[in-house]
C-alpha positions in Angstrom: 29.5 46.4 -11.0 27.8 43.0 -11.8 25.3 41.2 -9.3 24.5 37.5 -10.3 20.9 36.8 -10.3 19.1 33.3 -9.5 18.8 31.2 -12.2 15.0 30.7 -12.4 13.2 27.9 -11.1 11.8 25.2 -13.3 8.1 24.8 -13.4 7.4 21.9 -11.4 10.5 21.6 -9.3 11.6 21.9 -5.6 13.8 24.6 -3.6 16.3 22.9 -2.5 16.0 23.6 1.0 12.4 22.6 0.7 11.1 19.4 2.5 9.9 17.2 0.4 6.6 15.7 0.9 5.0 12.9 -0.6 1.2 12.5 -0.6 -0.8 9.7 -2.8 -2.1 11.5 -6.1 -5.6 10.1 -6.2 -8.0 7.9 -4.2 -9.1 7.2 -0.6 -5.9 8.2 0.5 -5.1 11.3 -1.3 -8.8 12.7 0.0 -8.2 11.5 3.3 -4.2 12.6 3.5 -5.7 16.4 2.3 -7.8 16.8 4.8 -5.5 16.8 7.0 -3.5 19.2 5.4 -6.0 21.6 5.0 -6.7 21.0 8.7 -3.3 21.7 9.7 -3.5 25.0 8.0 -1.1 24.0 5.1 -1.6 26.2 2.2 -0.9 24.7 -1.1 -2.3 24.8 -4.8 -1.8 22.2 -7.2 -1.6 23.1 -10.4 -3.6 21.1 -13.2 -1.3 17.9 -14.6 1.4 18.8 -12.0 2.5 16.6 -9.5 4.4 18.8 -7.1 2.9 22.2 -5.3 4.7 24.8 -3.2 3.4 25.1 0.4 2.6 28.8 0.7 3.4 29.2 4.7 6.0 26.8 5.0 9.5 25.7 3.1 7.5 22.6 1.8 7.2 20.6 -1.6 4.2 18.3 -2.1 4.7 15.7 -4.4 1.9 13.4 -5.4 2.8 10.2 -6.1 1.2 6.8 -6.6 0.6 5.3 -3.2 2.5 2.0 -4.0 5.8 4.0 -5.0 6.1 6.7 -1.9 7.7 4.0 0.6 10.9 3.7 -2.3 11.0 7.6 -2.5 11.3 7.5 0.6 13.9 4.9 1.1 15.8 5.9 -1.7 16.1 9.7 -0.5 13.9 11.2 -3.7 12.1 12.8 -1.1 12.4 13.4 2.8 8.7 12.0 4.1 5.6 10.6 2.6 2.3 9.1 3.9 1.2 5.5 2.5 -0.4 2.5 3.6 1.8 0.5 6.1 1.2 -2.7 4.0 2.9 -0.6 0.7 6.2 0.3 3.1 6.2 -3.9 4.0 5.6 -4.8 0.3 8.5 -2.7 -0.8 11.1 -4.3 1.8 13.0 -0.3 2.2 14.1 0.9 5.1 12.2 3.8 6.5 11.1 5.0 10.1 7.7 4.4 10.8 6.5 8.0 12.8 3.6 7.6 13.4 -0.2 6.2 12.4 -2.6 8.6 11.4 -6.0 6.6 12.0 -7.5 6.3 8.3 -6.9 3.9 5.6 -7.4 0.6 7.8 -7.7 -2.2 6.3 -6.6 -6.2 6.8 -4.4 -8.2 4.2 -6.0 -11.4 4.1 -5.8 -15.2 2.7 -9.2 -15.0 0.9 -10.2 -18.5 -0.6 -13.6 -19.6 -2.2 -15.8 -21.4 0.7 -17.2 -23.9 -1.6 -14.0 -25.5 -1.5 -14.5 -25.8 2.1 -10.6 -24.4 3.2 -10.1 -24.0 7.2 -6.8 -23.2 7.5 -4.2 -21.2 5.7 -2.2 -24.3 5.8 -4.3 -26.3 2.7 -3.2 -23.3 0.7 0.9 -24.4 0.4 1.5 -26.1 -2.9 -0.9 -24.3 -4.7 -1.4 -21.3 -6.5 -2.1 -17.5 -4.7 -2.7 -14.4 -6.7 -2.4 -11.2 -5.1 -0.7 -7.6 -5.7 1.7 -8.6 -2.7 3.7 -11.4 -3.5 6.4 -10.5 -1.2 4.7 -10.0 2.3 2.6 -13.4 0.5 6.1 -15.1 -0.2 6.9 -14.5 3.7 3.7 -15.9 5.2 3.9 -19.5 3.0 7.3 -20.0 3.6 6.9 -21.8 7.0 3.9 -23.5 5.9 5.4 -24.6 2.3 8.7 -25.7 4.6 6.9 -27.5 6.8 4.5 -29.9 4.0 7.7 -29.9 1.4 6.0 -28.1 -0.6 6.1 -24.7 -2.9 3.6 -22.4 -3.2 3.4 -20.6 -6.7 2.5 -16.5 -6.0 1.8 -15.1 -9.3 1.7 -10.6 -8.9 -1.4 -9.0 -10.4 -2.0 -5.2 -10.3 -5.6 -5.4 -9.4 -9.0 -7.2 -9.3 -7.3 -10.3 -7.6 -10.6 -10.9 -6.7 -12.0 -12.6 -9.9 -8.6 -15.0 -10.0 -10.1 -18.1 -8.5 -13.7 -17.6 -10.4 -11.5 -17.8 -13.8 -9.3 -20.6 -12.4 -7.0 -18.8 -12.5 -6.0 -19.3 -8.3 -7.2 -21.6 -5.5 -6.3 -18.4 -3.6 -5.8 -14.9 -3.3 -4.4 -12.1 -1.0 -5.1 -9.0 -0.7 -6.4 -6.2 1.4 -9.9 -6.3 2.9 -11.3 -2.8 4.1 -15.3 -3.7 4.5 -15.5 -7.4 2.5 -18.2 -5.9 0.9 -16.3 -7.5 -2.6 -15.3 -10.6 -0.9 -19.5 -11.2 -0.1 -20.4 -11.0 -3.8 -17.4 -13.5 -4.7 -18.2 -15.9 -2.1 -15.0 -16.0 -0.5 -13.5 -17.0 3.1 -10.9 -14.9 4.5 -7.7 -16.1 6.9 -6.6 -12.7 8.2 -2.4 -13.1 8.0 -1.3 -9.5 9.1 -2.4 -6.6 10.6 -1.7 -3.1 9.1 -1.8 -1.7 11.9 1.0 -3.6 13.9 -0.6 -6.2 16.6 -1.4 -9.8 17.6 -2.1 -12.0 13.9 -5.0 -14.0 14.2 -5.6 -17.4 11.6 -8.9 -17.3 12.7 -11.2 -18.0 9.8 -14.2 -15.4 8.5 -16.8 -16.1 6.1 -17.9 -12.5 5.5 
């Protein structure tokens, strides 16, 4: 008499009838999103250079991702839920349920211009040229305005330090997220907050900071 054994499980891989949880790998976020865990009383270990770990109490997989990518694993069906910033599920235009806020990472996407050029309005920006790492949810907020002047405004994506674009001439503008300005002080920039992370009323209300 023969009994079939379970073909062992690859190092780094899920049960299947695991959940499968995505959790940013590094940063902020990652610090932030294990704390909570830990709170929660999920047991995990993460094993050096791997990006998934077995929940101990529960039938859960963590997988740590980049933060900018969970939203598509998500939508795609790679994994079943994930926690990322609500401006990376927007960027990523997927379809995905928005549970629930958890109170951390907030932060404003903002038009940030330099003030010497003396800009009050959003509006002066259409026509000219906007770096930022969100060129969709950017593309979507100039469309009215580049519609309504006749113009178009030229979004060119950068991974990060959109700040320094307009120092090098490289932008008249930027957009990107805002948590404390304390970068936007040293670059001398003005700031037209465009859309809330957190979903609410959008102000075009202009801060120097």
């Amino acid at each position: 008499m023969s009994t079939e054994s379970k073909p062992a499980q690859r190092k780094g891989s899920s049960p299947p009838e695991n959940c499968r949880f995505a959790i940013p790998k590094k940063g902020r976020l990652n610090q932030k999103v294990v704390e909570m865990l830990n709170g929660a009383g999920i047991e995990f270990r993460r094993e050096p250079r791997l990006d998934v770990a077995l929940c101990k109490n529960l039938p859960m997989t963590l997988v740590f991702l980049p933060a900018a990518d969970i939203a598509k694993y998500v939508g795609e069906g790679n994994v079943d839920m994930g926690i990322t910033g609500l401006d990376v599920v927007r960027e990523s235009m997927v379809d995905v349920d928005h549970v629930m806020d958890l109170g951390f990472g907030k932060c404003k996407l903002c038009v940030q211009a330099p003030v010497v050029d003396g800009i009050t309005e959003a509006k002066a920006l259409a026509g000219g040229r906007i770096v930022t790492s969100f060129p969709e949810l950017t593309k979507q907020f100039f469309k009215p305005l580049d519609e309504e002047k006749g113009v178009t405004t030229s979004v060119k994506f950068v991974s990060g330090s959109v700040e320094a674009a307009c120092g090098l001439g490289l932008a008249d503008a930027v957009v990107d997220l805002v948590e404390t300005g304390t970068t936007m002080r040293v670059s001398s920039i003005i700031l037209f907050f465009i859309q809330p992370l957190i979903p609410g009323s959008v102000s075009m209300t202009p801060h120097t900071i």
